[in-house]
C-alpha positions as CSV (number, residue, x, y, z in Angstrom):
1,X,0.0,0.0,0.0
2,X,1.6,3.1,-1.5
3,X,-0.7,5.7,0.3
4,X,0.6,6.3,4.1
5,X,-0.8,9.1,6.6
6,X,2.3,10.8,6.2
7,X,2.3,10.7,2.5
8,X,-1.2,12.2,2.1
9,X,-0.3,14.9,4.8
10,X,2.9,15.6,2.8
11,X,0.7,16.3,-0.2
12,X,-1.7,18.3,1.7
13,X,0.7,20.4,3.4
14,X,3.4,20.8,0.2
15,X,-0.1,21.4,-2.4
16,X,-1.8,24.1,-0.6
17,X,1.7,26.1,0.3
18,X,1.6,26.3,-3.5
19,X,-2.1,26.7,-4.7
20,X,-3.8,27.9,-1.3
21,X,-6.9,26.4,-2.1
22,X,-8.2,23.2,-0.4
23,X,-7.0,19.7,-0.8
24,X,-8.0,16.2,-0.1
25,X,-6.2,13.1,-0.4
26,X,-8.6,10.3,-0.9
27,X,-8.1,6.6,-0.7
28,X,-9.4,4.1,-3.1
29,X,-12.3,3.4,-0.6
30,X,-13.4,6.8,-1.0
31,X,-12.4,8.1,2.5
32,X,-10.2,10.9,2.9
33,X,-6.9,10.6,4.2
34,X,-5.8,14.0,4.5
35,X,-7.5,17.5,4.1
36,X,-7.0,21.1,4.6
37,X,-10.1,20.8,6.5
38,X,-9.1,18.9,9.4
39,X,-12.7,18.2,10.0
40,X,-13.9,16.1,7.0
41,X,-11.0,13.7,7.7
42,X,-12.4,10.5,8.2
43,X,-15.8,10.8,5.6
44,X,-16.6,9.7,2.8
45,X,-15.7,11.6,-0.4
46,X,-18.6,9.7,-3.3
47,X,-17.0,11.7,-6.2
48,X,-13.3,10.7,-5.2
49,X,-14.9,7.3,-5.2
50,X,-15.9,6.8,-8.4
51,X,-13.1,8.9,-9.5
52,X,-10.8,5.7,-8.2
53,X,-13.7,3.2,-9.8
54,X,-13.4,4.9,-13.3
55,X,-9.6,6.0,-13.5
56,X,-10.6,9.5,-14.5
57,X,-10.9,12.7,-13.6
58,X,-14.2,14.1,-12.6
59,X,-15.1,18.1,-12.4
60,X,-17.4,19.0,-9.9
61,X,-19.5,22.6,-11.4
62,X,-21.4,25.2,-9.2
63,X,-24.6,23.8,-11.0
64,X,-23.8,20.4,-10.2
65,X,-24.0,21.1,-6.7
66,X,-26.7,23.1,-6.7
67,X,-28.9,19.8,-8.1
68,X,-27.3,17.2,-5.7
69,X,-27.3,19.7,-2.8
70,X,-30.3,18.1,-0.9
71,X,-29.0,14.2,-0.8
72,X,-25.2,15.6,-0.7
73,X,-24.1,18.4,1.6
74,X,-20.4,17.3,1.1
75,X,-20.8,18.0,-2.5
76,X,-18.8,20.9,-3.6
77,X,-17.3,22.3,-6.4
78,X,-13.6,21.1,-7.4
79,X,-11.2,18.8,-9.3
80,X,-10.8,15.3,-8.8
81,X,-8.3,13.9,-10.5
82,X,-6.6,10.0,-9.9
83,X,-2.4,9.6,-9.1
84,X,-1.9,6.2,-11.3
85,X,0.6,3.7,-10.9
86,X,1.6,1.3,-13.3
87,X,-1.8,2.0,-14.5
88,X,-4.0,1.6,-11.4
89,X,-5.3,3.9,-8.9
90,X,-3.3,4.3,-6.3
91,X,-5.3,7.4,-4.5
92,X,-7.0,10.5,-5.9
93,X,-6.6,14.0,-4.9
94,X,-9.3,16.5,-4.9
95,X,-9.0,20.6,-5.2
96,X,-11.8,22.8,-4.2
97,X,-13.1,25.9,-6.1
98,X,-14.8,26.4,-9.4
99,X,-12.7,23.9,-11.8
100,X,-13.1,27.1,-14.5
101,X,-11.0,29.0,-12.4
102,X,-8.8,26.3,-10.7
103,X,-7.4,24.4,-13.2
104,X,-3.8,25.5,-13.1
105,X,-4.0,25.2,-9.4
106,X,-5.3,21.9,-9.8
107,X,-2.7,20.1,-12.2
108,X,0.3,21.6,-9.9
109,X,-1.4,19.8,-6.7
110,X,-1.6,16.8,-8.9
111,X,2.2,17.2,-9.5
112,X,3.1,17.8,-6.1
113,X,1.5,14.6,-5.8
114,X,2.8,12.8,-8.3
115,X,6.5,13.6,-7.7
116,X,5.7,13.0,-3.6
117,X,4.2,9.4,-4.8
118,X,7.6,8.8,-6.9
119,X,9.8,9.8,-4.2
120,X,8.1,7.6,-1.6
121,X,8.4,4.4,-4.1
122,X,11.8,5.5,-4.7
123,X,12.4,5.0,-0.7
124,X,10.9,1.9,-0.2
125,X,12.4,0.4,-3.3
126,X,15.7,1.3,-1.3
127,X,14.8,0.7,2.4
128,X,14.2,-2.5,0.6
129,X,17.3,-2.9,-1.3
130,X,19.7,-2.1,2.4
131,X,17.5,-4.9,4.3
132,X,18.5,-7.5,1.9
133,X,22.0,-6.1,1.6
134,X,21.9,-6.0,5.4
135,X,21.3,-9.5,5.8
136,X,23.4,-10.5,3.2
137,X,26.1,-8.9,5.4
138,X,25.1,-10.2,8.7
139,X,25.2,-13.7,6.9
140,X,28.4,-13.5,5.3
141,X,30.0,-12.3,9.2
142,X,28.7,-15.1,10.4
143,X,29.5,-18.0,7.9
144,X,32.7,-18.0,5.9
145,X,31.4,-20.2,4.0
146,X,28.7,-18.3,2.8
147,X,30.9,-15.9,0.4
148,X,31.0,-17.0,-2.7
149,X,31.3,-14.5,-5.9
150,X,28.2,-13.3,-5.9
151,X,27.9,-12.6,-2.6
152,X,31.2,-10.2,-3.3
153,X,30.3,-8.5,-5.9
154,X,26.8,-7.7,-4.2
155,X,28.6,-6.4,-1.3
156,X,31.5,-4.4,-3.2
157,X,28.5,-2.5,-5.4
158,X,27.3,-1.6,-1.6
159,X,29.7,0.0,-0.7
160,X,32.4,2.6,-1.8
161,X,35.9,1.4,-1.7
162,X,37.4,4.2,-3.8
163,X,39.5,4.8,-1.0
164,X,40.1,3.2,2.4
165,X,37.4,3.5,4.8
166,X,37.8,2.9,8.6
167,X,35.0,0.2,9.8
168,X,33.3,1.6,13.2
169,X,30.6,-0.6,15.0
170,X,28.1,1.3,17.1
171,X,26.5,-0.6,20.1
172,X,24.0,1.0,22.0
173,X,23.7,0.0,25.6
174,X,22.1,0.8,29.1
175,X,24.2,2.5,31.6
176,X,24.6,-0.1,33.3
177,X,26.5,-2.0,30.4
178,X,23.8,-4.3,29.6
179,X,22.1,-5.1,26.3
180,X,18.2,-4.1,25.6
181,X,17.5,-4.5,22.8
182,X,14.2,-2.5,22.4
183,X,15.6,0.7,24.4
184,X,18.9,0.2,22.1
185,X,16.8,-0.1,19.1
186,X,15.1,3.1,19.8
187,X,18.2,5.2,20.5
188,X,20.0,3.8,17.5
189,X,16.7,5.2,15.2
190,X,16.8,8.4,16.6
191,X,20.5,8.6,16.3
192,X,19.7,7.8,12.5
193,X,17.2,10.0,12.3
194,X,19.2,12.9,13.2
195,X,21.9,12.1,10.6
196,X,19.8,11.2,7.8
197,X,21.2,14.6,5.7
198,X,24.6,13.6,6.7
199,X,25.0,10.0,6.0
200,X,25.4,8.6,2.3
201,X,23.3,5.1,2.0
202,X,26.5,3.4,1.2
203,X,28.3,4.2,4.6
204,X,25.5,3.0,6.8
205,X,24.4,-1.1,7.7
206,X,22.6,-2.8,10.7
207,X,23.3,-5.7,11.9
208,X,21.4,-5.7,14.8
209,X,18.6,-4.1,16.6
210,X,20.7,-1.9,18.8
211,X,24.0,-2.8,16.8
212,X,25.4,-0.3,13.5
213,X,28.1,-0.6,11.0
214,X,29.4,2.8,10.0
215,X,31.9,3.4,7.2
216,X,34.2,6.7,7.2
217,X,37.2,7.9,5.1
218,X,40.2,7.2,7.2
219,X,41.8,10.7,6.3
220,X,38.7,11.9,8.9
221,X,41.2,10.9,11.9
222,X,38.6,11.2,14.1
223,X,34.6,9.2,14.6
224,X,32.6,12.0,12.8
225,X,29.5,11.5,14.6
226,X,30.5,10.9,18.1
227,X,28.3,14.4,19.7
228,X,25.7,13.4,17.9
229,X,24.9,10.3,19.1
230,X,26.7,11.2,22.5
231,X,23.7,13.7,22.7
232,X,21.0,11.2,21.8
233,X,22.1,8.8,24.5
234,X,22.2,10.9,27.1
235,X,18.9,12.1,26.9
236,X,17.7,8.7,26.5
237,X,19.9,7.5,30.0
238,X,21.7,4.9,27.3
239,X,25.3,4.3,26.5
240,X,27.3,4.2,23.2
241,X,30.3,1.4,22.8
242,X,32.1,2.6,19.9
243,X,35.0,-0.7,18.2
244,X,37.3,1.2,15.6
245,X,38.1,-1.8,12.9
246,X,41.0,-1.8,11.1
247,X,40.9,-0.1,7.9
248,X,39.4,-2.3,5.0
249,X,39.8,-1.5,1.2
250,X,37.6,-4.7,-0.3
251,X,34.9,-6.8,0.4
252,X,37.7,-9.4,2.0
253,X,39.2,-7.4,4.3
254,X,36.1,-5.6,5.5
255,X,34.9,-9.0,6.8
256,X,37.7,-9.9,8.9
257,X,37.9,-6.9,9.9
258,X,34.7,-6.8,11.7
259,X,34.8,-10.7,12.4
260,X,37.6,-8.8,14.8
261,X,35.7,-6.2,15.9
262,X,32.3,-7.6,17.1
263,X,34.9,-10.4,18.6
264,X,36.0,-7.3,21.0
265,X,32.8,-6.3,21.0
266,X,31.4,-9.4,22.7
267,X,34.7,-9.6,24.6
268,X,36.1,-6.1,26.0
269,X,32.8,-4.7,26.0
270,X,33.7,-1.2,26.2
271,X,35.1,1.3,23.7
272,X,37.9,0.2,21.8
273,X,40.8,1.0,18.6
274,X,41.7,-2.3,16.7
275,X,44.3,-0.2,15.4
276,X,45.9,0.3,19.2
277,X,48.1,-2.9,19.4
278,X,46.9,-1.7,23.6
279,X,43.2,-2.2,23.0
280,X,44.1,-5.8,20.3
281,X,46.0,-6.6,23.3
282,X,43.2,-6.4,26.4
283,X,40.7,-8.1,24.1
284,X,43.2,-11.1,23.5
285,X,44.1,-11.7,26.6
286,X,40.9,-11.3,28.7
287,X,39.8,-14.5,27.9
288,X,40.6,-17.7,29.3
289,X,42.9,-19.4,29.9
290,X,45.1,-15.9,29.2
291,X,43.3,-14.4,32.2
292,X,43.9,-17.5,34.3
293,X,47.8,-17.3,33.6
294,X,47.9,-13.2,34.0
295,X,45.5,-13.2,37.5
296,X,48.6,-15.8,39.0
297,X,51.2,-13.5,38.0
298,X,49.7,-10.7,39.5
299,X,48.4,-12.8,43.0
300,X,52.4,-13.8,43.4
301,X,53.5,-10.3,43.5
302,X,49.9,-9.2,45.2
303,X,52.0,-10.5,48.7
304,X,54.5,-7.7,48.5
305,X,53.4,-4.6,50.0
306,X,55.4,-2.9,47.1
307,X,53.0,-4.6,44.6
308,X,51.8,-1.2,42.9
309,X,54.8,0.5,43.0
310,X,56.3,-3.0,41.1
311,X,53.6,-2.7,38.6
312,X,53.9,0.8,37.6
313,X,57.3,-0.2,37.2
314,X,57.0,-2.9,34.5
315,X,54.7,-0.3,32.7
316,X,56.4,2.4,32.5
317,X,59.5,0.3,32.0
318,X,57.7,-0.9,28.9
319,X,56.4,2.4,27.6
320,X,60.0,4.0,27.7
321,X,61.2,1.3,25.5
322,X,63.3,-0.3,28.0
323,X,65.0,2.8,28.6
324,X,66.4,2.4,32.3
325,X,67.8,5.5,32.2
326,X,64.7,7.2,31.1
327,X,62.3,5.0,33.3
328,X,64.0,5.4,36.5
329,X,63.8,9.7,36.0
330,X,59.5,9.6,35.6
331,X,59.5,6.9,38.4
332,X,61.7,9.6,40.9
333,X,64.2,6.5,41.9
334,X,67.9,5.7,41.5
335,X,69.1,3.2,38.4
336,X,70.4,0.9,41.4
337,X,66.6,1.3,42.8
338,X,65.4,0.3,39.4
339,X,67.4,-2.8,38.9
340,X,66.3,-3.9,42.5
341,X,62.8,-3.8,41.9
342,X,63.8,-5.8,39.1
343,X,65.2,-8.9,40.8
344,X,62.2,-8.3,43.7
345,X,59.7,-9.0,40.8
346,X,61.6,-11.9,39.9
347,X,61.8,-13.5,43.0
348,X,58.0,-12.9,43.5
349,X,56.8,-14.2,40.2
350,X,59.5,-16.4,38.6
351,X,59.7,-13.8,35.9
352,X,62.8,-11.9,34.8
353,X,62.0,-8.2,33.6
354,X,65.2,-8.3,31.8
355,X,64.5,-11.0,29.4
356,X,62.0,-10.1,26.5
357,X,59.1,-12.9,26.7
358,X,59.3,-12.5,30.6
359,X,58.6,-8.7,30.3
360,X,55.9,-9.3,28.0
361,X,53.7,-11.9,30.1
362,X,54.4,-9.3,33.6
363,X,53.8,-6.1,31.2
364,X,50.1,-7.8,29.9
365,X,49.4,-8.9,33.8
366,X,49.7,-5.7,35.3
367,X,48.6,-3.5,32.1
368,X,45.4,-5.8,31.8
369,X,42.6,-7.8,34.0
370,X,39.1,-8.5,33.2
371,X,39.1,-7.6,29.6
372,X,39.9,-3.9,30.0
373,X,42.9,-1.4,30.4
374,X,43.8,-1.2,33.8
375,X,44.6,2.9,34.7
376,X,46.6,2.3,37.8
């Protein structure tokens, strides 16, 4: 069904800024939709009836009225003319006045109609064309198996590869960091809503309720959109978990690249940049049996009463590129002080600071735990 209550109100509203005379949109039953008379919404309109029955336009005289006006009171002079559709009927639109003097008023409301109809088709036909791609997508990220040629060459039409594009999934969550799918939904429509001018159809996919893909130009640096649906959130008490994907440049790596990201989605569940080797890092590692082996690392040094001071130590060590030098200035110690908290690490955990791979398994314990970036 073409006609929509917001379609006939368009055409009302658009029609008589133009032709200020009254308008009716009138459905193929013969009620009217929409009217510049608020009041007659609702009734019956016979003549835009049988103007849907016949598929013609039917001109209502002064005369006429004045011979029908006992059985009719509705009746009233105008234009009735039919908006067609691959050749039916899809509503008609009625003008009042004396059709001798209308006319010209008349076929530009029927335009106004006409090009609102096309437009509307125009949307659905592409509303309808995303949801297929859209599941075609979600389908492809879930099975490997699942994209074959056609399936690629579906997706690379889609979406503009021209130039790199930086993947960014868009989660919207309660406060509390929980799902809801309903409430997430709602947010994420409003959020859309407010950048319909601003987003181009082929940057734009959902693959869940509350869940968005969004594809930007990686020479933007920065999430374009953040405020926006920062703003939308908050007013709504909801959350926003924004994954950064590496960049993609095909249909291949823009797969694996969010195979990745909703992996650190499900995992880190909080903001994250795949392109941090920090952020790939706390998402690796806070699963088992990786959190197992970093929580023992850190409960053998937990019995020193030194333990912070020991950790900030490894992390800083790390950071400073295994500078001592430089490491044991922004820690305020002695080099001698540095090399002994060195060996008391050692002794607690079994693990030598100054070899590589031992440095690496103490730097991950005490830089991650639970699946996000510990600040101490």
């Amino acid at each position: 069904m073409i006609l929509t209550a917001e379609l006939a109100s368009a055409i009302v509203e658009r029609a008589m800024q133009i032709i200020h005379h009254n308008v009716n949109v009138i459905n193929t039953d013969g009620i009217i939709v929409a009217s510049g008379d608020k009041n007659r919404i609702g009734e019956l309109h016979e003549i835009g009836l049988e103007v849907a029955r016949q598929g013609r336009a039917i001109s209502i005289y002064d005369e006429d009225v004045s011979l029908q006006a006992p059985s009719r009171p509705h009746y009233a002079p105008g234009i009735n003319t039919p908006i067609m559709v691959d050749g039916k009927v899809v509503f008609v639109v009625g003008v009042s006045g004396n059709p001798n003097e209308i006319s010209r008023y008349a076929a530009l409301a029927v335009l106004t109609a006409e090009l609102l109809t096309k437009q509307a088709i125009k949307n659905r036909e592409i509303n309808w064309s995303r949801r297929f791609s859209d599941m075609l997508l979600i389908k492809c990220l879930k099975d490997e198996q699942t994209v074959d040629e056609s399936s690629s060459r579906h997706l690379a039409a889609l979406f503009d590869f021209s130039e790199p594009r930086s993947p960014y999934l868009i989660q919207i969550r309660r406060l509390d960091g929980r799902t809801d799918k309903i409430a997430g939904g709602s947010c994420l429509q409003e959020i859309l809503r407010r950048l319909a001018v601003e987003l181009e159809n082929d940057q734009v996919s959902l693959l869940e309720e509350d869940l968005m893909l969004l594809l930007s130009p990686v020479h933007d640096g920065v999430f374009p959109y953040r405020k926006v649906m920062e703003q939308v959130c908050a007013e709504r008490g909801m959350q926003m978990v924004l994954i950064k994907g590496l960049k993609v440049i095909n249909v291949s790596t823009l797969l694996k690249s969010l195979r990745f990201a909703r992996y650190c989605l499900s995992s880190a569940g909080h903001s994250l940049d795949c392109n941090k080797a920090g952020d790939v890092l706390a998402t690796a590692l806070c699963r088992s049996p990786y959190a197992f082996l970093l929580s023992l690392i850190r409960e053998r040094l937990a019995l020193n009463k030194m333990s912070q001071e020991l950790q900030q130590t490894v992390r800083v060590y790390m950071q400073e590129n295994l500078e001592l030098q430089q490491t044991a200035r922004l820690l305020n110690i002695h080099r001698n002080t540095l090399k002994n908290r060195f060996k008391i690490i050692k002794d607690a955990t079994g693990l030598d600071p100054d070899s590589i791979e031992d440095l690496l398994l103490l730097y991950f314990a005490f830089s991650y735990r639970e699946g996000t970036r510990d600040s101490l």
